[in-house]
C-alpha positions as CSV (number, residue, x, y, z in Angstrom):
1,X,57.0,-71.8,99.0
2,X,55.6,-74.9,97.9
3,X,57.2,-78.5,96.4
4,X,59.7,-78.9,93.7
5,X,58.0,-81.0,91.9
6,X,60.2,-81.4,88.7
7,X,63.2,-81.9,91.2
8,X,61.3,-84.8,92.6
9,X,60.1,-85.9,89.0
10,X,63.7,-86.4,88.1
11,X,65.0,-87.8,91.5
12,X,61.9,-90.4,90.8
13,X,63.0,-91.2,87.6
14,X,66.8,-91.3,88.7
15,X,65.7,-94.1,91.1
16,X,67.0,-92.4,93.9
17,X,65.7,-91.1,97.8
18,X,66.9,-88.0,99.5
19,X,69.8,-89.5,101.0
20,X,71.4,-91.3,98.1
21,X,71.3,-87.6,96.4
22,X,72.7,-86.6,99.2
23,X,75.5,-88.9,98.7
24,X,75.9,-88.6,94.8
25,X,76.0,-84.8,94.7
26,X,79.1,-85.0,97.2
27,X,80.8,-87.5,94.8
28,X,80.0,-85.1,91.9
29,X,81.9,-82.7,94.1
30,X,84.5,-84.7,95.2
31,X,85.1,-85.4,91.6
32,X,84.9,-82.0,90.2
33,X,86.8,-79.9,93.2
34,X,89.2,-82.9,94.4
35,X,87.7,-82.3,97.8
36,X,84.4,-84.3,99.3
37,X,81.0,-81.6,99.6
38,X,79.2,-81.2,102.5
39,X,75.5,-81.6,101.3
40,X,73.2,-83.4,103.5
41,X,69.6,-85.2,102.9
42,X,68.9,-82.3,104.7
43,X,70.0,-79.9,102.2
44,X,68.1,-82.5,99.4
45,X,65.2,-81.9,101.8
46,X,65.0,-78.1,102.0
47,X,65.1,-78.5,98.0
48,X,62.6,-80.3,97.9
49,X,59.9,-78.6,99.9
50,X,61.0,-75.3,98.6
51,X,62.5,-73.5,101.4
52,X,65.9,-73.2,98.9
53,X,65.0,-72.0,95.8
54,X,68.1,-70.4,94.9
55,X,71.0,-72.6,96.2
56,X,74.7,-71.8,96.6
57,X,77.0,-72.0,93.6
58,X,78.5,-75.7,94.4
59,X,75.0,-77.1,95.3
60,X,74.0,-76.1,92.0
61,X,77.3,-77.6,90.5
62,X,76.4,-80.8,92.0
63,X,72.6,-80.8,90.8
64,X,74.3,-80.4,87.5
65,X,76.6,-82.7,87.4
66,X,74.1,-85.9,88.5
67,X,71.4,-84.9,86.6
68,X,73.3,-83.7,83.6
69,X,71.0,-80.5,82.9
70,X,71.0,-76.7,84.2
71,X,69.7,-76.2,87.7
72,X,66.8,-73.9,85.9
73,X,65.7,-77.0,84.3
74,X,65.4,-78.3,87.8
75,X,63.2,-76.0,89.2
76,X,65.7,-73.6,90.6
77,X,66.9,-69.8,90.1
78,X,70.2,-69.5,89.7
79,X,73.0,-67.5,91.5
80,X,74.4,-64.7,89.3
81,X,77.3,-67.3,88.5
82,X,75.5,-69.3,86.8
83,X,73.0,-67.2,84.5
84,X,75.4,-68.1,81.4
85,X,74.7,-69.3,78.0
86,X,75.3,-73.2,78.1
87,X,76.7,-73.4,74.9
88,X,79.7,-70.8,75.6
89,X,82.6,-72.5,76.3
90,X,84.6,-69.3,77.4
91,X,82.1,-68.8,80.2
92,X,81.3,-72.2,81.1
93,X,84.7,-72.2,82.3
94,X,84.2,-69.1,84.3
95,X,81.2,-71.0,85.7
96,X,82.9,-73.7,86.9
97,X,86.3,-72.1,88.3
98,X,84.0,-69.5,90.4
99,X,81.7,-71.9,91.8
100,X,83.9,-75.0,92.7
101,X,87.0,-72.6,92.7
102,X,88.9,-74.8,90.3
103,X,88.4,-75.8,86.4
104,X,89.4,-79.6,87.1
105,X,85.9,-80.6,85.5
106,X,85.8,-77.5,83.0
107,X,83.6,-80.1,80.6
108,X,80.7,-78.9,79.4
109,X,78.0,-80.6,81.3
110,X,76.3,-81.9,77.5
111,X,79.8,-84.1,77.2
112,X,79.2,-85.9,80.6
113,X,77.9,-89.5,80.8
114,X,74.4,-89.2,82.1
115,X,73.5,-91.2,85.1
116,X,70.8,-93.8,84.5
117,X,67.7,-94.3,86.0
118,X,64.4,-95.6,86.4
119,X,63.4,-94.4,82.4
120,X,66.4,-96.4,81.2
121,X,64.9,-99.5,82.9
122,X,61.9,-99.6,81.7
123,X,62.9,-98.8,78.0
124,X,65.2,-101.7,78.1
125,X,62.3,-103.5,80.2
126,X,60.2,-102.9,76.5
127,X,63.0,-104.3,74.5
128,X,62.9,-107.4,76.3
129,X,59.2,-108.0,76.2
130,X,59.6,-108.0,72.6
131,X,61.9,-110.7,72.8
132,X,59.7,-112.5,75.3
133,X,56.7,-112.3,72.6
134,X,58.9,-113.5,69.8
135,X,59.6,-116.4,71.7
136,X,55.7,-117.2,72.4
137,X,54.9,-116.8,69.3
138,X,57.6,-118.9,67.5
139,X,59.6,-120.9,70.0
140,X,63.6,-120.2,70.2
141,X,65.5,-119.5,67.6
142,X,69.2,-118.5,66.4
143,X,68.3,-114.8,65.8
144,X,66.7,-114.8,69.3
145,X,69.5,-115.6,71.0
146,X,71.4,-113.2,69.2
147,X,69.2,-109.7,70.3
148,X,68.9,-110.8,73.8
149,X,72.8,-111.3,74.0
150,X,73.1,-108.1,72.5
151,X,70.4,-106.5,74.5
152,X,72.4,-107.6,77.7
153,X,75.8,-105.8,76.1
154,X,73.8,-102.7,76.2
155,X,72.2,-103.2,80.0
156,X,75.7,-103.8,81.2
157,X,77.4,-101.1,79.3
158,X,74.5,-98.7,80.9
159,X,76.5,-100.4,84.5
160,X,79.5,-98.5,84.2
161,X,77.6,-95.3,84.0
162,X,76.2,-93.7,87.5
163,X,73.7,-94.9,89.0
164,X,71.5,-95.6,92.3
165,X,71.7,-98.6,94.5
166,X,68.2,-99.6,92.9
167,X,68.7,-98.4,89.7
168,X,72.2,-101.0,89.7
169,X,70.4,-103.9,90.9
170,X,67.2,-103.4,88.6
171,X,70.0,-103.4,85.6
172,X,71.2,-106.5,86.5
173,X,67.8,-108.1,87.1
174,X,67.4,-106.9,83.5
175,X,70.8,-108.6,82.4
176,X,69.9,-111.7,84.3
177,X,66.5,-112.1,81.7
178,X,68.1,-111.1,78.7
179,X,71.1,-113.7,79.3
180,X,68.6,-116.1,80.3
181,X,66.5,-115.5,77.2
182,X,69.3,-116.6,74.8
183,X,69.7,-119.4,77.2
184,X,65.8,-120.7,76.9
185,X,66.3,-120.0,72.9
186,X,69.2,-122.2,72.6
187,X,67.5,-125.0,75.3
188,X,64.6,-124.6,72.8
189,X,67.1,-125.2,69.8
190,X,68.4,-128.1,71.6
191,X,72.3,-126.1,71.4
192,X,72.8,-127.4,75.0
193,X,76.2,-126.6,75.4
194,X,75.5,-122.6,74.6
195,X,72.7,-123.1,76.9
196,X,74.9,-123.7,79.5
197,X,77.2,-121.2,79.4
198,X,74.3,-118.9,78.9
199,X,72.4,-120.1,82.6
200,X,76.4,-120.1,84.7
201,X,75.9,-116.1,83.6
202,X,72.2,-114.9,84.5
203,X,72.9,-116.9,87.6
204,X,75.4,-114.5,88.2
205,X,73.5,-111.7,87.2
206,X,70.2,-112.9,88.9
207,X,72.5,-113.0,92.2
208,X,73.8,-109.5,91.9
209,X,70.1,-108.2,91.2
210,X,68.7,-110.0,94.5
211,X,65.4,-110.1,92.5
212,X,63.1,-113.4,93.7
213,X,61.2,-113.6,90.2
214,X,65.0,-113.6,88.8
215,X,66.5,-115.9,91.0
216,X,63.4,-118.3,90.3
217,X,63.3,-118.2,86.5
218,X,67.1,-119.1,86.1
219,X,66.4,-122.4,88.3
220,X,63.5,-123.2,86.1
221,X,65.3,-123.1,83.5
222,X,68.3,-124.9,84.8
223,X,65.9,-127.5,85.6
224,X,64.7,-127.5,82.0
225,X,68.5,-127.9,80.5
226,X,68.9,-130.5,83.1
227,X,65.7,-132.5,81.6
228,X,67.2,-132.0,78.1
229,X,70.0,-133.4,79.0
230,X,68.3,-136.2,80.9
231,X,70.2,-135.5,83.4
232,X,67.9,-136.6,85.8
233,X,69.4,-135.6,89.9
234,X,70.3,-132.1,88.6
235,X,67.1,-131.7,87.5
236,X,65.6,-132.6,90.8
237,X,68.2,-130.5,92.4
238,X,67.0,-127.2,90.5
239,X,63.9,-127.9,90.9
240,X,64.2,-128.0,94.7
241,X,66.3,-124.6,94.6
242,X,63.5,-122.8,92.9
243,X,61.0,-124.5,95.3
244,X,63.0,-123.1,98.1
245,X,63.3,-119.9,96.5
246,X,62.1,-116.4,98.0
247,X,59.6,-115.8,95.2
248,X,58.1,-119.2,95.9
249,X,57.8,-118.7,99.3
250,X,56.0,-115.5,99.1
251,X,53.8,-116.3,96.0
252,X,51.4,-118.9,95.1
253,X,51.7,-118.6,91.7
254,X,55.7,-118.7,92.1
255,X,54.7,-121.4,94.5
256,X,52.7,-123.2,91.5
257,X,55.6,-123.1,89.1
258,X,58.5,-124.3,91.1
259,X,56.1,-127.7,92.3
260,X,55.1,-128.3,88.8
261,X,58.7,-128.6,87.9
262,X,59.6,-130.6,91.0
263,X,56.9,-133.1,89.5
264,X,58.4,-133.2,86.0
265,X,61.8,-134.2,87.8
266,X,60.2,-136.9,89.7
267,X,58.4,-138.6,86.7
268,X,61.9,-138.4,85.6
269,X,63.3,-140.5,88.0
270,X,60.4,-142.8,87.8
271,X,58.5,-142.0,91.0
272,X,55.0,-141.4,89.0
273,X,53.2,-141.3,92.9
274,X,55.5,-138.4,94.1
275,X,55.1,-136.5,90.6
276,X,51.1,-136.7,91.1
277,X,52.1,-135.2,94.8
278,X,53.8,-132.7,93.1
279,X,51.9,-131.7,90.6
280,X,48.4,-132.1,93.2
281,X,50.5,-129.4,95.4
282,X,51.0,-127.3,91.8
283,X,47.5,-127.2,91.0
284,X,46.6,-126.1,94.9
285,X,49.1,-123.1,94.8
286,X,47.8,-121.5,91.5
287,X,44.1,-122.0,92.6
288,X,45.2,-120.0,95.8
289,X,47.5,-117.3,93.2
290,X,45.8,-114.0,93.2
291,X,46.2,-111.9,89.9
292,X,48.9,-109.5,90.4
293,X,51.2,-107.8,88.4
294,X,54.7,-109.9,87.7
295,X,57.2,-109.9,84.8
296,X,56.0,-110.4,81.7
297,X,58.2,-113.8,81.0
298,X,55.0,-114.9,83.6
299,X,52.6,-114.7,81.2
300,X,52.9,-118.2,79.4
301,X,51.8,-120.0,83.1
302,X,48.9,-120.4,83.9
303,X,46.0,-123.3,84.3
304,X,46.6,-123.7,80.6
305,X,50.1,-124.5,80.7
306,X,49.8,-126.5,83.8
307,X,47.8,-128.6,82.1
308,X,49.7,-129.2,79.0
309,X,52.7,-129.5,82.1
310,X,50.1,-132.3,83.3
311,X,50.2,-134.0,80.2
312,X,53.5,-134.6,79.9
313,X,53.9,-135.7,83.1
314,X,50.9,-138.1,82.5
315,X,52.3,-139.8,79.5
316,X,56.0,-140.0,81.4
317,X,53.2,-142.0,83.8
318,X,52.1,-143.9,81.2
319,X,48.8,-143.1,82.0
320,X,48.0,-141.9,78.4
321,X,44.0,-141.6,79.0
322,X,44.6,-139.0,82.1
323,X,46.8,-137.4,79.7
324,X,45.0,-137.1,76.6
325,X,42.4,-135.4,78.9
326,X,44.9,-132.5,80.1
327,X,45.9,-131.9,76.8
328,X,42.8,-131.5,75.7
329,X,42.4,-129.2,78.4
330,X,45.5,-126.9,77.7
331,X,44.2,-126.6,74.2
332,X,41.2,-124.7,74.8
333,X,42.5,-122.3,77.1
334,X,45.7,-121.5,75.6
335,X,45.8,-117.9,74.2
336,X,46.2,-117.6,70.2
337,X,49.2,-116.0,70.7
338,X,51.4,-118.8,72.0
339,X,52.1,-120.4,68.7
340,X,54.7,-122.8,70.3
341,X,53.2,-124.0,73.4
342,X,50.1,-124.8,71.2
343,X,52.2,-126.8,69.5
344,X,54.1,-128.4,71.9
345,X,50.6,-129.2,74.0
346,X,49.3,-130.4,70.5
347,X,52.5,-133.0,70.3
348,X,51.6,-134.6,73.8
349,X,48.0,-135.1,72.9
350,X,49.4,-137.0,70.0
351,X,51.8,-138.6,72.1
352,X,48.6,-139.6,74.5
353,X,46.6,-141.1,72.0
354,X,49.1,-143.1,70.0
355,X,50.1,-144.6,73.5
356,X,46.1,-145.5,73.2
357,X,46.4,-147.7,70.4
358,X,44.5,-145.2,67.9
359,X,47.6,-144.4,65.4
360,X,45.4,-142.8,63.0
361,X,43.6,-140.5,64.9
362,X,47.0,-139.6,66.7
363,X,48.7,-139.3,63.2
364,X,45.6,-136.7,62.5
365,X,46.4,-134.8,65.2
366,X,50.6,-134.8,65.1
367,X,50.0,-132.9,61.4
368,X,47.9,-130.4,63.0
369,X,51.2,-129.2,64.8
370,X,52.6,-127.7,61.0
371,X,49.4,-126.2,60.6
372,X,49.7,-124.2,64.6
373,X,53.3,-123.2,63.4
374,X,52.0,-121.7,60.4
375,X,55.8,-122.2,58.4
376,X,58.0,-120.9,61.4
377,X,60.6,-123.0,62.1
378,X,60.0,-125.8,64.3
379,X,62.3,-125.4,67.5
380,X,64.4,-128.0,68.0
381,X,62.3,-129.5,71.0
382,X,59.5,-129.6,68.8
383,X,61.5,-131.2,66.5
384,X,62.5,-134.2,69.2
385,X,59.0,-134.4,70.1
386,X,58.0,-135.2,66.5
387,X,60.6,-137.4,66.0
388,X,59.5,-139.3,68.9
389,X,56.2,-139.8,67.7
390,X,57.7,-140.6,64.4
391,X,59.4,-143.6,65.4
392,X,56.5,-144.5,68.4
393,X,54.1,-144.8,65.0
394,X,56.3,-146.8,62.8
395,X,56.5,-149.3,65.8
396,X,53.3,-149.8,65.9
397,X,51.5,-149.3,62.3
398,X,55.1,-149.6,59.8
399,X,52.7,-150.7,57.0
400,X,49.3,-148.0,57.0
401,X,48.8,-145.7,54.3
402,X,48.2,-143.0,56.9
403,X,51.8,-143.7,58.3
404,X,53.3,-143.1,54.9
405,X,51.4,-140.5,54.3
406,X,52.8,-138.7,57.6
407,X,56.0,-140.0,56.9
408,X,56.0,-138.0,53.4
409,X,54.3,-134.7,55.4
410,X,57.4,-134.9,57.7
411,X,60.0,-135.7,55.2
412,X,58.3,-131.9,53.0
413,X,58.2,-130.2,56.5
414,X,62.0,-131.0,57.5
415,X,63.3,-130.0,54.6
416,X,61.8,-126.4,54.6
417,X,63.1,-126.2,58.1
């Protein structure tokens, strides 16, 4: 006697506990003999620890039916019933009618839709950090907002199959970031109105998962549609929500994110000494964050994009010194691998020291920004950002060679876009 351990291996990777088998092998039942089973956690139990090695003919049934394999692939010996060739129709049948006493589910078990679990997550888990580190490298973009709409198609069709408790809420924590994916892509492209539509969804989603690190990336990113739109008290409002948010609550660096974002909302409204609050109470939560291990959409904060988050809050400030400093900052800690936010971080140090009254050196830097995006597309943030600076320099050097120089640089760079 000793532990099934592939029985436990499977029930591990099913995303169920001894009770929820329980519960899912008496549905099986139910569904195959038209009449509920009688298996208990119990029963799971003794299966388990391998005082039942050999259970009874609708045990086995049941086994079969939620984890879509033989009971010898489960560790088991079978009852004489059920020593039959899998691939024989003829006696499959036989199978079925003399161990559930009726051929209502005389499908081979092969033709059955497979329950999902655990495995299924984290495959589709590794599809969407692909998307995640497309959209580091290169910012958001049509085709990105395409795959993680069709990525979510696939985690809800994987909904309607059977599934644990966990399993189901883990799926739509998983639909939640793909939906809010697209959503970031299209705030990135500036296609606010898709963005929209996008964020009413994952909120949904994010809701149904009762995930915190869910729930508080869609109000991030509400808050960052709200700022694109300028619409200013939403912004706040959002911001507030994911302040007030579980994942907040619990974690520094969750802590960190949501009171950089409340700061952003308040230089916004023009209240530069509660943004400094803000972002002073930001900078206190991720000294105090501890490394952990969090969803990979995480990775892009840190004291590097605080810092860049710093700037732009600085030059909302107008105090264009403080910010030329964080940018400066962000820039040398930023990881190579996040093309766009080097960019982006590169546009607000321009931003800073145009704002300075050194249009040259600022015009010097503002180029650099085609260089970081080595030909990708410039997302269509970026893109505002640059025009901003575009029209900030002609108002204050119209006449410099170096302006018409960057003017002619732009004009090449916009039309490759």
């Amino acid at each position: 006697m000793g532990v099934n351990i592939i029985l436990q291996r499977q029930m591990n990777e099913l995303g169920v506990n001894q009770e929820e088998l329980a519960d899912r092998c008496n549905q099986a039942l139910l569904e195959i003999t038209g009449r509920p089973g009688g298996i208990s956690s119990r029963t799971i139990r003794n299966l388990l620890n391998g005082t039942t090695r050999r259970p009874i003919g609708r045990t086995c049934a049941a086994l079969e039916h939620v984890f879509g394999c033989p009971v010898a692939d489960l560790g088991f010996s079978a009852p004489s019933s059920m020593q039959h060739p899998p691939e024989d129709p003829v006696r499959r049948r036989d199978f079925i009618v003399a161990t559930t006493g009726t051929a209502v589910a005389a499908v081979p078990i092969g033709r059955q839709r497979r329950s999902v679990g655990m495995a299924d997550v984290a495959r589709a888990s590794a599809g969407m950090n692909k998307l995640v580190e497309a959209d580091d490298r290169q910012g958001g973009h049509r085709s990105l907002a395409t795959a993680a709409i069709e990525g979510r198609a696939k985690i809800l069709e994987l909904q309607h199959r059977n599934a644990s408790e966990s399993v189901r809420r883990a799926l739509y924590a998983l639909a939640a970031e793909y939906t809010t994916i697209a959503a970031w892509a299209c705030i990135d492209q500036r296609d606010l109105d898709a963005a929209q539509a996008h964020l009413h969804e994952s909120t949904t989603y994010a809701g149904l998962s009762q995930d915190a690190a869910t729930g508080m990336r869609v109000w991030i990113n509400v808050a960052m549609l709200a700022y694109q739109r300028k619409n200013w008290p939403e912004q706040l409002a959002a911001a507030q929500a994911a302040n007030a948010s579980k994942a907040a609550r619990r974690d520094p660096f969750f802590r960190s994110m949501g009171r950089v974002r409340l700061a952003l909302a308040h230089s916004s409204l023009g209240d530069p000494k509660a943004a400094k609050r803000a972002l002073g109470s930001a900078q206190e939560a991720l000294r105090k964050a501890a490394e952990d291990d969090r969803p990979r959409w995480t990775a892009f904060y840190g004291s590097a994009e605080l810092s860049h988050l710093a700037a732009v809050i600085l030059n909302h400030n107008g105090e264009s010194a403080d910010a030329e400093a964080m940018a400066h900052r962000a820039l040398a800690k930023i990881p190579a691998g996040f093309q766009r936010n080097r960019a982006l971080a590169t546009c607000q140090l321009a931003l800073a020291q145009l704002r300075q009254d050194e249009p040259e050196r600022a015009t010097a830097t503002a180029a650099t920004v085609f260089q970081i995006m080595d030909g990708a597309p410039l997302p269509g943030r970026m893109r505002t950002l640059i025009g901003d600076f575009h029209r900030d320099l002609f108002r204050v050097a119209p006449s410099t060679a170096f302006a018409r120089d960057w003017a002619d640089r732009m004009q090449d760079e916009w039309s490759q876009a």
